[in-house]
C-alpha positions in Angstrom: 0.2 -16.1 11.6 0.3 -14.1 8.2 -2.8 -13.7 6.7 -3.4 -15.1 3.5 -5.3 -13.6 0.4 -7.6 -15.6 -1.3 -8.8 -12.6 -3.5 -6.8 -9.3 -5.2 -8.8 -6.7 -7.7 -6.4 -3.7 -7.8 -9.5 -0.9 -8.2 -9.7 2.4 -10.1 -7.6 5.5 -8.0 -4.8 2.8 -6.0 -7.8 0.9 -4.2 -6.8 -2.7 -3.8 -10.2 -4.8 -2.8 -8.6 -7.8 -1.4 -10.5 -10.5 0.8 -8.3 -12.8 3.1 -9.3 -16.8 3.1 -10.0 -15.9 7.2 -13.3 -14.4 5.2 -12.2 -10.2 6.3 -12.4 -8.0 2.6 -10.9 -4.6 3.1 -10.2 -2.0 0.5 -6.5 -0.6 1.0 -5.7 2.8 -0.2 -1.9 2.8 -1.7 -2.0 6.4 -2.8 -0.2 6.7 0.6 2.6 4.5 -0.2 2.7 6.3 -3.6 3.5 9.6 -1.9 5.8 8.5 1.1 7.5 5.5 -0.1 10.6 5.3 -2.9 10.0 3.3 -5.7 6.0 3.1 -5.0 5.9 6.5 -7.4 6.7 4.3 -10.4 2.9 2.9 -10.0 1.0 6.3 -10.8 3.6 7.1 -13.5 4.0 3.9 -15.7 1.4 3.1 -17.7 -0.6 -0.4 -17.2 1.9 -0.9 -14.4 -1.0 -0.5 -11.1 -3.5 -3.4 -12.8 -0.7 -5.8 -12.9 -1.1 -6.3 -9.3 0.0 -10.5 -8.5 0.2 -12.2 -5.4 3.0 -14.5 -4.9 2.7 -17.9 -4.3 2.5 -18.2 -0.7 -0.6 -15.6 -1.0 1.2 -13.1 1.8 2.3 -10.6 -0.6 1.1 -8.3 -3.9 3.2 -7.5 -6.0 4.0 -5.6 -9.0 7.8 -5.7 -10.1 11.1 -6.6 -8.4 10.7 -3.3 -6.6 7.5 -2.9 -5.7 5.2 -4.7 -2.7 3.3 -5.0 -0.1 2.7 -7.7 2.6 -0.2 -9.0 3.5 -0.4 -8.3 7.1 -0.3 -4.5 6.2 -3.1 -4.9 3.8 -5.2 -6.7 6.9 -4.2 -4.4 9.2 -4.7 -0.9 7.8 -7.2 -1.8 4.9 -11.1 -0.4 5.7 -13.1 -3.3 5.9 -15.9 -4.0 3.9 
């Protein structure tokens, strides 16, 4: 089963604090996936763009554009948890 978010704060230096409705709250580091994945670059150099993190509607994704996301299981499984 996916998990899904219930919470998303997109933190100061590509933290995401995110807590899952399962009641696990990990911070996930995406300076990572700014380094190593295409695309993810665009959210250290466009302004504003990081703190308009969103979740879609089925709460098993964050998103930032049409280019730009991350799944929920990833966040569960390789966020340090709180």
């Amino acid at each position: 089963m996916i998990p899904k978010i219930k919470t998303l704060e997109p933190l100061e230096d590509f933290l995401l604090k995110v807590s899952f409705q399962d009641g696990k709250k990990v911070i996930y580091d995406v300076k990572d996936d700014i380094e190593n994945l295409p695309g993810y670059s665009d959210l250290a150099s466009v302004s504003g763009l990081w703190l308009q993190a969103q979740l879609d509607e089925s709460r098993t994704c964050v998103y930032w554009n049409d280019q730009i996301d991350l799944s929920s299981d990833m966040i569960y499984e390789y966020g340090k948890p709180l």
